[in-house]
C-alpha positions, -999 to +999 in steps of 0.1 A: +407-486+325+380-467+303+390-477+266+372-462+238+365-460+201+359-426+196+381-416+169+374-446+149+337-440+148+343-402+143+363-414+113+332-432+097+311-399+098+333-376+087+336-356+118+365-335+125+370-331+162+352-296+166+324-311+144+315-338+173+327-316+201+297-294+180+271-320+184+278-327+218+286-292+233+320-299+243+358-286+227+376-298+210+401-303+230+380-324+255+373-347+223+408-352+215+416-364+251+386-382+256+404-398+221+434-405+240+419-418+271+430-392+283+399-377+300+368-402+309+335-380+298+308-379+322+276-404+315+257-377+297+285-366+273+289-406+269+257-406+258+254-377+243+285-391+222+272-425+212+240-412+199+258-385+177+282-417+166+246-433+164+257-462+177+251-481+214+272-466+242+291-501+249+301-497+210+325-466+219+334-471+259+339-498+280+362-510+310+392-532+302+414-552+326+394-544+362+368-571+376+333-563+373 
C-alpha cells in the first residue's frame, strides 16, 4: 500500500490544493485523492511533487505492509 504525507507537507508551505496541483500541472482533484491514497501518481508527478514539497521523495511516499 502506497502511504503518503502529502497534505502534511502541503500544510507546512501554505499550499492550498490547486496551488500544488499548480506547481505540478495536475488538479486539484488528483491532489486531493492522491491525499487520500486514493490515487498512486505516476513517478514523475512523485517527483514532480517532492521537489515542489522540497523535500526527498521517500519523505512524502513509500510502501507500507508488502515485502520488499
Amino acid at each position: 500500500m502506497l502511504i503518503n504525507r502529502v497534505k502534511e507537507l502541503r500544510a507546512r508551505h501554505s499550499y492550498t490544493q490547486s496551488d500544488l496541483g499548480e506547481l505540478v500541472k495536475a488538479s486539484r482533484q488528483t491532489i486531493g485523492m492522491i491525499e487520500k491514497g486514493d490515487y498512486a501518481p505516476s513517478v514523475l508527478l512523485a517527483l514532480k511533487i517532492a521537489k515542489a514539497l522540497r523535500v526527498d521523495l521517500e519523505e512524502v511516499f513509500w510502501i507500507e505492509g508488502e515485502d520488499e
